[in-house]
N, C-alpha and C positions, 0 to 999 in steps of 0.2 A: 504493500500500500504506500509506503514512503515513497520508493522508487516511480511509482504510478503519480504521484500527488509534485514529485519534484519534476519531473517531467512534464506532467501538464501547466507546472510554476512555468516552465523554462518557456515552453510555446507561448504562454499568455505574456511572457514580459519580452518577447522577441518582438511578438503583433504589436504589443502595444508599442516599444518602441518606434518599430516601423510606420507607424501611422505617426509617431509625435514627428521623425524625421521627415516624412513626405510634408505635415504640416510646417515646420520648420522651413523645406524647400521654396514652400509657395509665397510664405512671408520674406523670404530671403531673394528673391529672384532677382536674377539682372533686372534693372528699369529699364534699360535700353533694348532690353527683347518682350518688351509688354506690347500689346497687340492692343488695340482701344477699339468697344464695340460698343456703339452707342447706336440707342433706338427708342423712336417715338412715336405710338400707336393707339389711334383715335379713330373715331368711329360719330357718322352723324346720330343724335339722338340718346351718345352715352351722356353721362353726369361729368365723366372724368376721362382723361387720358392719360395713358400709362408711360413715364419716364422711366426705361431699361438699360444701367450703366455696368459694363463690364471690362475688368481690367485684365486678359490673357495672358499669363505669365508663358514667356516662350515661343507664341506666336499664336495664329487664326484657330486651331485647331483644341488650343489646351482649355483647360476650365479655369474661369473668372478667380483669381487674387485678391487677398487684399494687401495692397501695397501702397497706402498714403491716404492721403484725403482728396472727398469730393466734394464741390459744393454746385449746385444749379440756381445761377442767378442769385449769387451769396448766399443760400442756401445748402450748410450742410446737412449732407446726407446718410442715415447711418447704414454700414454694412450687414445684407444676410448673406444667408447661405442656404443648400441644401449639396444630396451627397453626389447628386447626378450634373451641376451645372459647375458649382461651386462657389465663390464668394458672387454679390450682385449689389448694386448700391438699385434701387428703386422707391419712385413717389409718383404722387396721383396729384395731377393737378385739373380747376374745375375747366372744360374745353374752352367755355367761353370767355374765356377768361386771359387763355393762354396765345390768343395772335399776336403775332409780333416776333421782336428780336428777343434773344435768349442766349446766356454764357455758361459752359460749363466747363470749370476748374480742377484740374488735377493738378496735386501737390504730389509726388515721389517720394520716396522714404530719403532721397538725398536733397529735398525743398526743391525740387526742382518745378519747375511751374510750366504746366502746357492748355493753355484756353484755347476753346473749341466756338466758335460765333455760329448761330445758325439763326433763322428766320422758319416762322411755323404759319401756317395759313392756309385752314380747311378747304378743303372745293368744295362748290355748291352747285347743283344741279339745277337748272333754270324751268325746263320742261317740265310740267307738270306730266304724272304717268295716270291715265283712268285704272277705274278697276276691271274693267274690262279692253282689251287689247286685240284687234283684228289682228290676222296674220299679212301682214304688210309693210313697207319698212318704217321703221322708225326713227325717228331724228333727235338728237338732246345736244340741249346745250349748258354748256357749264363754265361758273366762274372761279377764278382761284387755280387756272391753270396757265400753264408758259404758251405764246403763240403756237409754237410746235412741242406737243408733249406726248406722254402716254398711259394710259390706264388700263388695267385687267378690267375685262369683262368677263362676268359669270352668269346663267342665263340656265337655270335649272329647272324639271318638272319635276313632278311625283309617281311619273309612270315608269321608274327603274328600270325601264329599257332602252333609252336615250342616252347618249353622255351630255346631250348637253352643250354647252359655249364654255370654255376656261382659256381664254388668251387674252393677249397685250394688243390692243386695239392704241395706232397712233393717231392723237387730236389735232386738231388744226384749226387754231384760232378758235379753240373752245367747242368744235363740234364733232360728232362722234354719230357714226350711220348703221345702227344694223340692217340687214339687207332681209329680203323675204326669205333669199334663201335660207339665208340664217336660221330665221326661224322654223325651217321645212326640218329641223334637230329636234323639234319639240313637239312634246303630242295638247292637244286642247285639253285646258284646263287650268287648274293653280300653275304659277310660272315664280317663280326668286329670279329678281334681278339687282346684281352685288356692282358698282363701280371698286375698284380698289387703285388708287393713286401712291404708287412705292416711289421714294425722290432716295436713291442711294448716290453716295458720294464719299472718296477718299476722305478722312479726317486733316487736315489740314496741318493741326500744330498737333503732334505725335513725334514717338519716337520713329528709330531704323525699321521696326518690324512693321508701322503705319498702323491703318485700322478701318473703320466706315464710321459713317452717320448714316440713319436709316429710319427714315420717316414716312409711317403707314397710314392712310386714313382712306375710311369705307363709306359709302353712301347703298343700303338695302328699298331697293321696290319689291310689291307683291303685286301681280293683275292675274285676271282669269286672261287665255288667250284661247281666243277663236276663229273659224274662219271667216 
């Protein structure tokens, strides 16, 4: 029983140590291989939108750090975690609230300072959609986007035998065409129709390994569609 009980000592202070040391690694990382992934994801008709900040020790691929401080718009922010992502700084702020410019601040475990500048500003869809929808084409227009921009379109029934619409539809000057044929993917009846506007962009003031900004925001219709 000794022998059984020091050996099972021996595995449990091995693990253990192994996880203080991995932990240790992630607090200790080069700053100059930190990866910066930062994202902001809103939605028309939520309360709030979600600020997701995460600092990749090592590069794009490894789990979130925590390696300094963050502040959003002099706002610090305090670090979570969980065991699948890893460290995460996140906060909710109200949407309407939130247009406009915005700074977000990282300090490095050596004070080193890297601000991030972005500008936030929902699209709005101009086109009013009925509840009921002929199968014909249809036209939308929308503001809060670039003269030449792009958005997913998503364009779902209930009859599980369609796939449906999921692609990047490019805008122009704010207007946007589904085609009849289009529609010829979907069978009559309930129809979801999602805009989803993604604005990705290299981070700007980062280290060597670089990183994204990546700002999501959705617009949901419902219509019957008929012929």
């Amino acid at each position: 029983m000794n022998r059984r009980f020091s050996f099972l000592f021996f595995l449990f202070s091995v693990s253990f140590l192994g996880c203080n040391n991995k932990k240790d690694k992630n607090y200790e990382a080069d700053p100059e291989t930190i990866w910066f992934d930062y994202q902001v994801t809103g939605g028309e008709g939520d309360d709030n939108l979600t600020i997701l900040l995460q600092y990749r020790g090592g590069g794009e691929e490894e789990n979130g750090i925590a390696a300094g401080e963050v502040k959003l718009d002099g706002e610090t922010i305090a670090a979570d975690s969980t065991k699948m992502t890893g460290v995460f700084y996140e906060l909710h702020k109200p949407l309407t609230a939130f247009t406009g410019k915005h700074s977000i601040v990282f300090t490095d475990i050596n004070k080193r300072e890297y601000k991030e500048e972005f500008d936030f500003k929902p699209i709005v869809l101009l086109t009013p959609v009925n509840d009921t929808v002929k199968r014909d084409e249809l036209v939308f227009e929308f503001d809060g986007l670039d003269p030449e921009d792009h958005v997913r379109v998503l364009l779902t029934d209930t009859s599980y035998i369609n796939d449906g619409i999921n692609r990047v539809d490019k805008v122009l000057n704010g207007r946007l065409v589904i085609t009849k044929s289009d529609l010829e993917n979907l069978a009559n009846g309930p129809v979801q129709l999602e805009f989803i506007r993604e604005y990705e962009r290299p981070v700007k003031n980062g280290t060597k390994e670089g990183g994204r900004l990546l700002i999501t925001y959705s617009l949901k219709r419902e219509f019957i569609l008929k012929d």
